[in-house]
C-alpha positions as CSV (number, residue, x, y, z in Angstrom):
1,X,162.6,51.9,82.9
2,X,161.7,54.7,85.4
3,X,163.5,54.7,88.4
4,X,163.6,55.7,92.1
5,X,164.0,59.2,91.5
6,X,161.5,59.5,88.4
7,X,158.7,57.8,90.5
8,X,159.9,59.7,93.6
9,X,159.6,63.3,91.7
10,X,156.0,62.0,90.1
11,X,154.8,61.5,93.4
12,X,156.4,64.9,94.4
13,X,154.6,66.4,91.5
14,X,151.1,64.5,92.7
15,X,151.1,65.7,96.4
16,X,151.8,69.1,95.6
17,X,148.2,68.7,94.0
18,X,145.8,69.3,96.8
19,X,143.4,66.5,96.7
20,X,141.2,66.0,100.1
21,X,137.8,64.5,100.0
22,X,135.6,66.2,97.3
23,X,138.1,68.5,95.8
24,X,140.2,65.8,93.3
25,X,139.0,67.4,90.5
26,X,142.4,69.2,89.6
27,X,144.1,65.8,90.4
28,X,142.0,63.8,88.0
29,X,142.7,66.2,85.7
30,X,146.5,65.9,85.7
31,X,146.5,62.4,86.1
32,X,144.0,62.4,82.6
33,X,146.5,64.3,80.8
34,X,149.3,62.9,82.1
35,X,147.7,59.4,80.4
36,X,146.4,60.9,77.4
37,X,150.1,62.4,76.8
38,X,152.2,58.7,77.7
39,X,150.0,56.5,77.0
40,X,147.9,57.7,74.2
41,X,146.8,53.9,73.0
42,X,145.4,52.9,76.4
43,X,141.4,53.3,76.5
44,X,140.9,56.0,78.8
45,X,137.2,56.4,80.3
46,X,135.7,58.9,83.0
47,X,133.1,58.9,85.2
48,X,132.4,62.3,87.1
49,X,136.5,62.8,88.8
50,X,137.0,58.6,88.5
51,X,139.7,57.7,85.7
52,X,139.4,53.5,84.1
53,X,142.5,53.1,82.1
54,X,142.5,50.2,80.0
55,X,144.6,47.8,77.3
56,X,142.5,45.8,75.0
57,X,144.6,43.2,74.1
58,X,142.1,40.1,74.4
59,X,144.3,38.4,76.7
60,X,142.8,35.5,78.6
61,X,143.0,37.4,82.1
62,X,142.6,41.1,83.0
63,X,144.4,42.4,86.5
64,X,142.9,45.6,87.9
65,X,145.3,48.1,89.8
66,X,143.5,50.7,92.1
67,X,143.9,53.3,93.5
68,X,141.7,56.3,95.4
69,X,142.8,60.1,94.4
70,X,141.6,61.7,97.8
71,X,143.4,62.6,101.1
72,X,142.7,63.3,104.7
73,X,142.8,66.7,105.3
74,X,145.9,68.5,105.4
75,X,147.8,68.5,109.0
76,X,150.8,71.1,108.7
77,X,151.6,68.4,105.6
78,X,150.1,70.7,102.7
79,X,153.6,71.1,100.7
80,X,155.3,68.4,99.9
81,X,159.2,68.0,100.3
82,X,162.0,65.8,99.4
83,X,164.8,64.9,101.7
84,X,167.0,62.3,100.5
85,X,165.4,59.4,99.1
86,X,162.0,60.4,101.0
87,X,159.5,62.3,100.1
88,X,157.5,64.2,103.2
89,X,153.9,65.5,102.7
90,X,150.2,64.6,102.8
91,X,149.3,61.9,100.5
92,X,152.6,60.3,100.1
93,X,152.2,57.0,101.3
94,X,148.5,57.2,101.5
95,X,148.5,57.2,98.5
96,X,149.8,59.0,96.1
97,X,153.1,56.5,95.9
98,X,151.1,54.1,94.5
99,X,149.1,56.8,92.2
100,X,152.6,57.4,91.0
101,X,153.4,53.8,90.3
102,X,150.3,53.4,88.4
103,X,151.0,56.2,85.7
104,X,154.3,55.1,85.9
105,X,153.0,51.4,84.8
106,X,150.6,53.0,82.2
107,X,153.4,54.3,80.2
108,X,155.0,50.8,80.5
109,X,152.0,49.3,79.2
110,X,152.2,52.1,76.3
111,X,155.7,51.2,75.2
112,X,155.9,47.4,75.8
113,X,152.1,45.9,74.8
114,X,154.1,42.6,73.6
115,X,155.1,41.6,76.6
116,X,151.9,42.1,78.8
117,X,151.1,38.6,80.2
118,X,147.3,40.2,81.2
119,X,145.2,42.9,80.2
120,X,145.5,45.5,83.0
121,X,143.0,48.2,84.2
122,X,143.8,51.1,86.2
123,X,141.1,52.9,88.0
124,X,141.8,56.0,89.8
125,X,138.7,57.1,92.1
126,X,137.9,60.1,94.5
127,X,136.5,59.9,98.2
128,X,137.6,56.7,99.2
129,X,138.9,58.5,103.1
130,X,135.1,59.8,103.4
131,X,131.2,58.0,103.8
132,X,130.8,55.2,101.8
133,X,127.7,57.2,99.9
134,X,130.7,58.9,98.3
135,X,133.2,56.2,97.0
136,X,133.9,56.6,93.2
137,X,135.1,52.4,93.0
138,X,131.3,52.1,94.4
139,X,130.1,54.3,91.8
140,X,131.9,52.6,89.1
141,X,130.4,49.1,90.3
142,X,126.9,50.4,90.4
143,X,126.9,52.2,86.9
144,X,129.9,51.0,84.9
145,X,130.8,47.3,86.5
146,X,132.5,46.2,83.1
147,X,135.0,48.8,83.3
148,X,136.2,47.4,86.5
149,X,136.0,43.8,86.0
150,X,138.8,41.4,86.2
151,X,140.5,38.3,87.4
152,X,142.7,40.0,90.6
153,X,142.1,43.2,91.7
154,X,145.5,45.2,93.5
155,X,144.8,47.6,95.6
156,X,148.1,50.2,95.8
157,X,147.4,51.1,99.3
158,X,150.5,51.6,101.9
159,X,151.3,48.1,102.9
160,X,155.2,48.6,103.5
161,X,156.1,46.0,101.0
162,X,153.8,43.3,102.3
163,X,150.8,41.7,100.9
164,X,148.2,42.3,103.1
165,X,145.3,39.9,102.7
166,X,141.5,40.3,102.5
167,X,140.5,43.2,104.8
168,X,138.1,43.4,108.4
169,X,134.7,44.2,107.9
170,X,133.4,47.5,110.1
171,X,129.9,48.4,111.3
172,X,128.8,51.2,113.2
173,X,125.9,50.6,115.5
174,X,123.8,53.7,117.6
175,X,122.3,52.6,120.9
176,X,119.8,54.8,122.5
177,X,119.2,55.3,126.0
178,X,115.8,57.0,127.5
179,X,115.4,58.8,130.7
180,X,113.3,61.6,132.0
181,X,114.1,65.4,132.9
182,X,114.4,66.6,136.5
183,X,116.5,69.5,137.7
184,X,119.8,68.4,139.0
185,X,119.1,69.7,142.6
186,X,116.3,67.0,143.0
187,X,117.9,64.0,140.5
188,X,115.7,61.4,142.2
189,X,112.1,62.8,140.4
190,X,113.8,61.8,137.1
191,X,115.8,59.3,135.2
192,X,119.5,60.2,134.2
193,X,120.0,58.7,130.5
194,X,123.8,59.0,130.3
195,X,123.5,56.8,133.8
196,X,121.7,54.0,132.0
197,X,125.0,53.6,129.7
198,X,126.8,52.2,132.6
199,X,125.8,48.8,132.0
200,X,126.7,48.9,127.9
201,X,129.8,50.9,128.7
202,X,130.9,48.2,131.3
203,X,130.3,45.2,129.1
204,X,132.2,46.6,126.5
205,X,135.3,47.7,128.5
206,X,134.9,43.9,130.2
207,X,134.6,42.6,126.3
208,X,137.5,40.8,125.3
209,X,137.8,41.0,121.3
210,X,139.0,38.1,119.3
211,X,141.9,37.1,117.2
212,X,140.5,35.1,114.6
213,X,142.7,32.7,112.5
214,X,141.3,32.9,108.7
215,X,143.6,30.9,106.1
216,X,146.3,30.9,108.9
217,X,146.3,34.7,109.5
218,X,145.2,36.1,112.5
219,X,142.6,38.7,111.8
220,X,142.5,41.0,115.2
221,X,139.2,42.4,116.2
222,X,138.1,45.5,117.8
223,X,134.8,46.4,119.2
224,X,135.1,50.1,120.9
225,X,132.5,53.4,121.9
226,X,133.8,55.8,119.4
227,X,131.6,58.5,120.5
228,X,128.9,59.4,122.9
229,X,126.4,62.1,123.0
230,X,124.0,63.4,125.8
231,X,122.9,66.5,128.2
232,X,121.0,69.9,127.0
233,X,122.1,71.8,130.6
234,X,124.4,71.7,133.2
235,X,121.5,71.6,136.0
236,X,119.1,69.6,133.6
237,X,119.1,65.4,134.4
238,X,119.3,64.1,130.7
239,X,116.6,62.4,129.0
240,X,118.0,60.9,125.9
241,X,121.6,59.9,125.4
242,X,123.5,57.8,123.0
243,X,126.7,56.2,122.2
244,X,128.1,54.8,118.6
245,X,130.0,51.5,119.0
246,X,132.3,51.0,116.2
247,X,133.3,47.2,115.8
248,X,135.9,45.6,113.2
249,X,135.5,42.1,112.3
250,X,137.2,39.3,111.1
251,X,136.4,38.2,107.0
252,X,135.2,34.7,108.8
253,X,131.9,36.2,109.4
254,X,129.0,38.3,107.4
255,X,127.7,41.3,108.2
256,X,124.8,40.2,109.7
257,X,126.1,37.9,112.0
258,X,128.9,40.4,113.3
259,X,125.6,43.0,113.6
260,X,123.9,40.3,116.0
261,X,127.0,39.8,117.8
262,X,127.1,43.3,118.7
263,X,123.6,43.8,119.7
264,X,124.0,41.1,122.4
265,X,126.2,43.6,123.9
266,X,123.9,46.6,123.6
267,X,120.3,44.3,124.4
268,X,119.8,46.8,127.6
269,X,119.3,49.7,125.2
270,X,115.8,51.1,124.7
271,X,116.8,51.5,120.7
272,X,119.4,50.1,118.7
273,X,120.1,51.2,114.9
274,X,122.8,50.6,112.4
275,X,124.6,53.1,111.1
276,X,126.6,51.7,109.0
277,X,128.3,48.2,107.6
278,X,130.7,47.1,104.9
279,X,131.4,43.5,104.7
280,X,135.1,41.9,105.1
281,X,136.9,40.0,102.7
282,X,138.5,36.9,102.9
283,X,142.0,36.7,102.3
284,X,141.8,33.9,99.0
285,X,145.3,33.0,99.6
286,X,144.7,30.0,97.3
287,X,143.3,31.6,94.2
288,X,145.7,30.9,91.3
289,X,146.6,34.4,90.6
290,X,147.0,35.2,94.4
291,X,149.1,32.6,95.1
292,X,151.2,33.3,92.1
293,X,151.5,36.8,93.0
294,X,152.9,35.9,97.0
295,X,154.6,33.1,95.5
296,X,156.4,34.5,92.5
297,X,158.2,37.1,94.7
298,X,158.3,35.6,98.1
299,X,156.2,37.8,99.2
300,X,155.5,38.5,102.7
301,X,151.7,38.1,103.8
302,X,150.1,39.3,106.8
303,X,146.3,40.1,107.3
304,X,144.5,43.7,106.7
305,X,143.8,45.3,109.8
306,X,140.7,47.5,108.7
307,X,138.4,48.0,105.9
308,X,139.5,48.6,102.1
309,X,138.1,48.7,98.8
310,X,139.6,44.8,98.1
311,X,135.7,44.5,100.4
312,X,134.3,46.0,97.0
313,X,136.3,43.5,94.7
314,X,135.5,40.2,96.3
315,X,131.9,41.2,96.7
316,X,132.0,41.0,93.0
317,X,133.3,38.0,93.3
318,X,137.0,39.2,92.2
319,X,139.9,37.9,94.7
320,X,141.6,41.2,95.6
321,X,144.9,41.9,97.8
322,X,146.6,45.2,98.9
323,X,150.0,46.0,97.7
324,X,151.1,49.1,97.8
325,X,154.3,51.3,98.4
326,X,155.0,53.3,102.1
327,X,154.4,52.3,105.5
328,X,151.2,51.9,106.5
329,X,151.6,53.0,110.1
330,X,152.7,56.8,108.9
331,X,149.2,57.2,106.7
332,X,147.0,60.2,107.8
333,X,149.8,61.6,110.3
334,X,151.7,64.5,110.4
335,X,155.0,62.7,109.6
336,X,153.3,60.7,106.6
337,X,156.2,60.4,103.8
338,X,157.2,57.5,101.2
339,X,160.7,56.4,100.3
340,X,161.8,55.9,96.5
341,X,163.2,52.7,97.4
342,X,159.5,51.4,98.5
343,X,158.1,53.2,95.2
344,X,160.0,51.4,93.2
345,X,160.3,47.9,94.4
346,X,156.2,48.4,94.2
347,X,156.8,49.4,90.7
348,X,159.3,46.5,89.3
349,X,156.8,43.7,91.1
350,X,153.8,45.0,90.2
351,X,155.4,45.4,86.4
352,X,157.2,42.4,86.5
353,X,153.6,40.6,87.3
354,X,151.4,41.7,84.5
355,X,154.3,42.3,82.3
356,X,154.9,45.7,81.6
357,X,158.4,46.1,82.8
């Protein structure tokens, strides 16, 4: 049975991997080899830096465990550090904790195959903090989908010993504002572009986003200008400006409907493109296997306030949840760390579930 301190010093040994967006390669690596060496019976398949651990038992139900190898860039956070039961450094909680309780779990899954009450995958995947164009649990869907199917799908991000349910969907729209050049000394012989904002800037200050109640959670939205762009000279009236609105929204709706939403609000715009969208994913609080996960450890449930890969599952039609060890609110910060207690209460439910520990 590993323990607090074995699971804390695996995730020590992960973080002191560096592992940003695009560079896991060394990471995948050691996690491979790491399998390979504990776990030698497991199926073990890789795509590019992506990892799909797998038991064959021919057990009615499969559970998939996930979790993404990459970090944010490093922020004064490069070495990691232990103090006490907590572990400081980049990746900790987000998430190389629950990277850590995964090999941990595969080594389980090695030594007790008797007891497993499902088939369990574990998929390990790179640039999951980056564009979705990069996302190795995309890639995997679009060229290998049988190594990632299953029955519930367990996402190990940092949830702080909560289940957090279903995720927000999050689109990025670019609205385009048209003007024409003067010099700044005689403004009234053109059109000032960044002025005609006012209006679309206004409305969405005035905008009051939603709380949306989905399977008695209360999904908050957001709709905010996350960047704006404009001006070629200081005495130079601009003629073209733009401003990228950024709006998360609540699993009750699809992306096309939170798309129209938005483009009510941006209607005064002389264009109007969208960036981006990934759709939101309900929280399926009464699927069997969900339900039995909450309910089997009295779980606490609240709802996921942003977009994660659980999206990818349920598009798939898998019900998908995150649980995951560390505190979600510490993830891409200077201060980011994980305790061993949260690794390994992650670790005996998650084993406990599937059957391994």
């Amino acid at each position: 049975m590993t323990t607090a301190l074995d699971l804390l010093a695996l995730t020590e040994e992960l973080c002191a991997v560096r592992s940003e967006s695009h560079k896991e390669k060394a990471l995948t690596d050691l996690v491979e080899a790491k399998i390979r060496e504990s776990a030698p019976s497991l199926r073990v398949d890789r795509l590019g830096d992506n990892i799909v651990v797998r038991t064959e038992h021919g057990l009615e139900k499969r559970v998939v465990l996930g979790g993404h190898l990459d970090t944010v860039p490093a922020n004064g956070n490069a070495v990691p550090r232990i103090d006490g039961d907590v572990l400081h450094g980049l990746g900790s909680a987000d998430m190389k904790g629950g990277l850590a309780v995964m090999l941990a779990l595969a080594q389980d899954l090695e030594a007790m195959q008797a007891s497993a009450r499902f088939d369990t995958t574990l998929v390990f995947y790179v640039a999951e903090e980056v564009a979705e164009e990069f996302n190795g649990l995309r890639h995997l869907f679009l060229e290998r989908p049988a190594w990632v199917a299953g029955d519930l799908a367990v996402l190990l991000e940092p949830t702080g010993a909560w289940v957090e349910a279903g995720c927000q969907g999050t689109l990025h729209l670019r609205a385009t504002f048209k003007g024409e050049r003067a010099h700044s000394a005689r403004p009234w012989m053109g059109v000032n572009a960044i002025h005609q904002m006012s209006d679309v800037l206004a409305r969405i200050v005035a905008h009051a986003a939603d709380t949306v109640d989905v399977d008695g959670l209360a999904y908050r939205e957001s709709l905010e200008v996350v960047r704006v762009d404009g001006g070629v000279a200081n005495n130079v009236i601009p003629d073209h400006a733009t401003l990228i609105v950024n709006r998360r929204f609540a699993p009750c709706y699809t992306v096309d409907e939170a798309t129209e939403q938005v483009i009510a609000l941006l209607d005064v715009a002389d264009e109007v493109e969208v960036l981006n969208a990934s759709p939101a994913a309900p929280p399926n609080l009464w699927d069997p296997l969900v339900a039995e996960f909450i309910g089997k450890f009295d779980l606490g449930v609240r709802p996921k306030l942003g977009w994660t890969d659980v999206a990818r599952f349920a598009a798939a039609g898998i019900p998908a949840l995150n649980f995951g060890p560390g505190d979600p609110t510490v993830a891409h910060a200077a201060n980011e760390h994980v305790t061993g207690e949260s690794l390994e209460s992650c670790y005996a439910v998650l084993g406990s579930f599937i059957g391994a520990t």
